[in-house]
N, C-alpha and C positions, 0 to 999 in steps of 0.2 A: 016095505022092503022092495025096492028094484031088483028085477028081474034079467041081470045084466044078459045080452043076447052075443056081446064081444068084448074079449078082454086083447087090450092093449097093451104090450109091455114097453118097457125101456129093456137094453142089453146089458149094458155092464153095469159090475156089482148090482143088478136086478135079475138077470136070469145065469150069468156069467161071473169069472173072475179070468180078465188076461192081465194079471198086474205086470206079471215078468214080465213077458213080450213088451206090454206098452214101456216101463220103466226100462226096457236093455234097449230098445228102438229109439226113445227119445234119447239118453246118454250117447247112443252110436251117434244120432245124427249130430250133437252139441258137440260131439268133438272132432267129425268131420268137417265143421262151419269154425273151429279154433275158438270157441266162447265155453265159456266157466261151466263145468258142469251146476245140473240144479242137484238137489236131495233129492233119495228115494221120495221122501212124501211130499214136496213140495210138488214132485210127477204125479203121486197118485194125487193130490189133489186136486187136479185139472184134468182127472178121468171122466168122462161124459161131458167135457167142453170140446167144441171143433177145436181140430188139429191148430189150425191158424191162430186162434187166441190163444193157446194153450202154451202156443209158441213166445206170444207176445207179453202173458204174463210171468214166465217163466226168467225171459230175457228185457223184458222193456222195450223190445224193438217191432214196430208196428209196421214194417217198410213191407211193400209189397213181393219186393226182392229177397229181403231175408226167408220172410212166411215160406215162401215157394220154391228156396232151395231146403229149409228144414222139412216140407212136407215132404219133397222129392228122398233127402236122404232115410225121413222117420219110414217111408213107406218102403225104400229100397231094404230095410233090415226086418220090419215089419210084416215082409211078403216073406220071409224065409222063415221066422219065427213065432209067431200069431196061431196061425190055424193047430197046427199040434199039441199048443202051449195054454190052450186056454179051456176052461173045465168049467161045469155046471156048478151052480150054488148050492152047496145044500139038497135040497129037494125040489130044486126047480127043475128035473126033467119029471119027475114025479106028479107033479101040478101041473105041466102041460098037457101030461098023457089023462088024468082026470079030468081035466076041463073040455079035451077033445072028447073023449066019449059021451063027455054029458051034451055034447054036440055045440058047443062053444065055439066063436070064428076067433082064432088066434091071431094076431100081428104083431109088427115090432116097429116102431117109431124108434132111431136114435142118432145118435151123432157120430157113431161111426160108420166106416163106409158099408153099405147094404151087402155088396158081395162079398166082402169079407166074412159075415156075418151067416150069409147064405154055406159056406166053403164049412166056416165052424161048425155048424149046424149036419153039413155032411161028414164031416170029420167023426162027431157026435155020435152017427146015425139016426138022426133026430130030425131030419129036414121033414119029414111027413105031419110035424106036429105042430109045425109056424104053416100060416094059408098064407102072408104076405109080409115083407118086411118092405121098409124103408129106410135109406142111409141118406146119408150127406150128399151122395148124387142124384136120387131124386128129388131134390128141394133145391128153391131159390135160397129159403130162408130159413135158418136153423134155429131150434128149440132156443128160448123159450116162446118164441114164435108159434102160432099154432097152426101152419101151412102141412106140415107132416103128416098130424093128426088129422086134420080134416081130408087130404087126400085118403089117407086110414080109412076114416068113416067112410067115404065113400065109396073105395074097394070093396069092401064089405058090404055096405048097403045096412050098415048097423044102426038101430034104434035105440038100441039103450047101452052108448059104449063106456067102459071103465077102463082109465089108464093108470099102469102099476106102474113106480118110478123109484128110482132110491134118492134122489136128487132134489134141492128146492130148485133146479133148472126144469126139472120134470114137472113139479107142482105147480108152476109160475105155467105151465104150458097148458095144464091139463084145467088150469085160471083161467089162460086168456082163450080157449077153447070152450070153456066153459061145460064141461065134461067133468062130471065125476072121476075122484081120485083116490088111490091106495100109496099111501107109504112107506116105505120098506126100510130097516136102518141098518141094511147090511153094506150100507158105500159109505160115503164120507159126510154128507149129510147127518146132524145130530135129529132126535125126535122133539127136540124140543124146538128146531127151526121148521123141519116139515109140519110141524101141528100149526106151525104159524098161517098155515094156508088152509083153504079149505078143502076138508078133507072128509073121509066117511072113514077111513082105519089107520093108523100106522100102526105094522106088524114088525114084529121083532124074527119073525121067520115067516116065508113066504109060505109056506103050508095051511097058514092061517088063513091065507086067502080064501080057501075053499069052505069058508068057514062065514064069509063077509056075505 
């Protein structure tokens, strides 16, 4: 059994839940831009994909134009409604504040944007318990890319790191990084697609993890 020295998380549905904020922010901007609203879940389904694709599957429209006025109006509702609006999982601030005592280096690799992330985490009261996060602004190249992660690694200076995800976007990253991985089936990912990768757990509750 590895002796992991850094746990990597993902944020949403992995340490987090912002569905409202994300599902009222994507709606606001679809109808700012006069296009067909999508479904609640066809939104939450493209929770842990960049804003930009998220756009384009949503809508079919890949234009550079479109992307960047949706991002502009998703973030203008986004920034009002997000940070207040978005809550721990279960027992994930429970699991952070364990793993930091046992002297574990914590970070967050995800796809959304890092100061955001940072803002929630103060909201929280919780920011003492992440050592370093990364968003969609520190990267060229977003998950399942593995540029995130290895900057990750590197911040840290970690040897034996483990990334938690809820996502096969997570898994395909923590693949091609080639880093041990934890699966969690609290997002939209099934366990029967996450096992498809390889993996050392998928947990049905992240408390388990303390347990891996």
């Amino acid at each position: 059994m590895k002796n992991y020295d850094a746990y990597i998380f993902d944020f949403d549905y992995t340490l987090a839940d912002a569905t409202e904020p994300v599902v009222q922010s994507f709606l606001y901007a679809l109808e700012k831009m006069n296009l067909q609203k999508s479904s609640r879940q066809d939104i939450i389904n493209t929770i842990g994909i960049p804003i930009g694709e998220s756009y384009t599957i949503l809508t079919g429209d890949d234009s550079e134009e479109g992307i960047e006025l949706f991002k502009k109006y998703q973030k203008e509702k986004s920034d009002e409604i997000t940070v207040p609006n978005t809550v721990f999982i279960g027992d994930a601030k429970e699991v952070l504040q364990i793993l930091k005592n046992r002297g574990k280096k914590i970070g967050i690799v995800s796809s959304r944007w890092g100061q955001r992330i940072n803002d929630i985490f103060e909201n929280l009261n919780s920011r003492e318990l992440i050592d370093f996060i990364i968003g969609t602004e520190h990267v060229e190249n977003y998950k399942p890319n593995p540029e995130g992660l290895f900057k990750m690694i590197d911040m840290m200076d970690a040897k034996n790191p483990l990334y938690i995800g809820d996502s096969y976007i997570d898994a395909q990253a923590a693949q091609n990084a080639k880093i041990d991985f934890v699966g969690v089936t609290t997002g939209t990912t099934s366990r029967e697609k996450l096992e498809s990768y390889p993996h050392i757990a998928v947990l049905d509750d992240l408390k388990e993890l303390l347990n891996v």
